[in-house]
TORLO-592885 format. One record per residue: x, z, y of N, C-alpha, C in turn. Coordinates in steps of 0.001 Angstrom, whole numbers, padded with zeros to 6 digits, always signed. Layout:
N
XZYXZYXZY...
//
This chain:
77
+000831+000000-001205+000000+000000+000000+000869+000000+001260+002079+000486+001147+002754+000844+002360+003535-000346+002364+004206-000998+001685+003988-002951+001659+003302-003811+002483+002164-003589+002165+001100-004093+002615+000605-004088+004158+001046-002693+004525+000633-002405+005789+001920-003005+006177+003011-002783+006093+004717-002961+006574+003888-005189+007051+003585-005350+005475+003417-006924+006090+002938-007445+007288+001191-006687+007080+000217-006424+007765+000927-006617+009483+001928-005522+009664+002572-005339+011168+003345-006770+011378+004323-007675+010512+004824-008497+010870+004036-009736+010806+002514-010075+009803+001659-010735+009865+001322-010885+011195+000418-009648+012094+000175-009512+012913+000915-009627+014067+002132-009492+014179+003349-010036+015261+003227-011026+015203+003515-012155+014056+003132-013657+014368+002115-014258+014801+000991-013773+014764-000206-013642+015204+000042-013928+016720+000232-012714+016975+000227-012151+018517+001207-013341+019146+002078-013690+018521+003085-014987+018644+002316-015805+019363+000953-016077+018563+000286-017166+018801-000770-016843+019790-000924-015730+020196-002718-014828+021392-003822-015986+020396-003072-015294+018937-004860-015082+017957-004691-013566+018347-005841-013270+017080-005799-011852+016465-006233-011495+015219-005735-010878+014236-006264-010594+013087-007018-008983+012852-008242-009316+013162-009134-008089+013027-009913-007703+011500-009638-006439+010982-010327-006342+009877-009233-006736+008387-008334-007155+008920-007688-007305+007456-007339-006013+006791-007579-006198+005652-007448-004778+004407-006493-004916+003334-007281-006363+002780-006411-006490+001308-005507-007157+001412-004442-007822+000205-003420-008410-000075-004409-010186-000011-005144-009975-000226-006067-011220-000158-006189-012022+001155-006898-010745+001941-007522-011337+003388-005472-011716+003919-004487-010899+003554-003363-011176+004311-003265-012725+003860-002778-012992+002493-002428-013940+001918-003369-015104+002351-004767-015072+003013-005186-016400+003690-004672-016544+004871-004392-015123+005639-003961-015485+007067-002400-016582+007083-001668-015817+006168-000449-016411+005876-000578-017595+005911-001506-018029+004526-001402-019535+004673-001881-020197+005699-003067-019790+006640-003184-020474+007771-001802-020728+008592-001567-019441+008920+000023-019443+009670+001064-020487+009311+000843-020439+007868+002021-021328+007378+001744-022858+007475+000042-023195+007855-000425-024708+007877+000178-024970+008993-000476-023851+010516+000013-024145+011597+001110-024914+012303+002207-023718+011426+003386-023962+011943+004002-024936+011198+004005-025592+010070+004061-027074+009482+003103-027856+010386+002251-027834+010624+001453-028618+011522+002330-029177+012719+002741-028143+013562+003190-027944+014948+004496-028404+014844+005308-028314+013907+006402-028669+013579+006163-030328+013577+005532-030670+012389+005484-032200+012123+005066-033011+014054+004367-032394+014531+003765-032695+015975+005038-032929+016824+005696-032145+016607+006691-031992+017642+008034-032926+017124+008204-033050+016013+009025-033912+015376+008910-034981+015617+007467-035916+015332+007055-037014+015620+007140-037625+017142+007024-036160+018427+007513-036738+019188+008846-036441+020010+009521-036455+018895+011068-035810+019106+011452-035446+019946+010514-034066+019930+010643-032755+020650+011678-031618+019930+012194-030653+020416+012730-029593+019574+011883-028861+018902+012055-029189+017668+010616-027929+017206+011311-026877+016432+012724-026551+016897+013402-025111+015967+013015-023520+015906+011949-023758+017127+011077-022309+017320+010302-022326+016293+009420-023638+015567+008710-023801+014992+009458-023578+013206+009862-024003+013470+011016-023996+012170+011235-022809+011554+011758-021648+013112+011910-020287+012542+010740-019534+012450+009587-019781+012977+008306-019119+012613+007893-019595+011495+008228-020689+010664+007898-021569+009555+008407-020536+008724+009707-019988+008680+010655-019391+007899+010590-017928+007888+010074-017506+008941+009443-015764+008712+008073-016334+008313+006954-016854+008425+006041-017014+008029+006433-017140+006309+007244-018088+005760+007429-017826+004283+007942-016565+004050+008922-015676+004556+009654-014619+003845+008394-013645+004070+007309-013481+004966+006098-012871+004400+005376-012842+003507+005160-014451+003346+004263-015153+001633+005216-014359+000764+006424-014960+000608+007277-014358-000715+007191-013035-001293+007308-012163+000431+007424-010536+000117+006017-010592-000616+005071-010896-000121+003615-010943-000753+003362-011210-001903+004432-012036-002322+003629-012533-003986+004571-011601-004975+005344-010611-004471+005765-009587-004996+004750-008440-005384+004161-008416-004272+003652-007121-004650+001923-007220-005477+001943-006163-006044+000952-006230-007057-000613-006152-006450
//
C-alpha cells in the first residue's frame, strides 16, 4: 500500500506537470489507467513535436518517468 501511495505522489506530479488532476484514485487499477493515459500523451506529444522538428526531449523525459512508474507498478501485487 505504501507503494502505491509513494506512486500515487509521483503519478500525480506528472499530472500537475500537465494542470490535469487526478481526483479519487485508490487502487493499483484506477493508477495503472492514469499511467497509460500519461504514457499515450506523452508518445502523442512527442510524435507531434518530432514531425515538426521541434525539440521534444522534455517529452522524452516525461515519456521515461512516465514508464519507470508503469514498471514500478507492474511490480507490485
Amino acid at each position: 500500500m505504501k507503494e502505491i501511495k509513494s506512486l500515487l505522489v509521483k503519478l500525480e506530479n506528472e499530472i500537475d506537470n500537465l494542470n490535469l488532476r487526478a481526483v479519487g484514485i485508490k487502487t493499483k487499477d484506477q493508477i495503472k489507467i492514469e499511467v497509460d493515459k500519461m504514457y499515450a500523451f506523452y508518445t502523442l506529444e512527442m510524435c507531434k513535436m518530432k514531425l515538426k522538428g521541434k525539440d521534444f526531449s522534455e517529452c522524452k523525459e516525461a515519456l521515461l518517468r512516465t514508464k519507470s512508474i508503469y514498471e514500478k507498478l507492474k511490480t507490485l501485487k
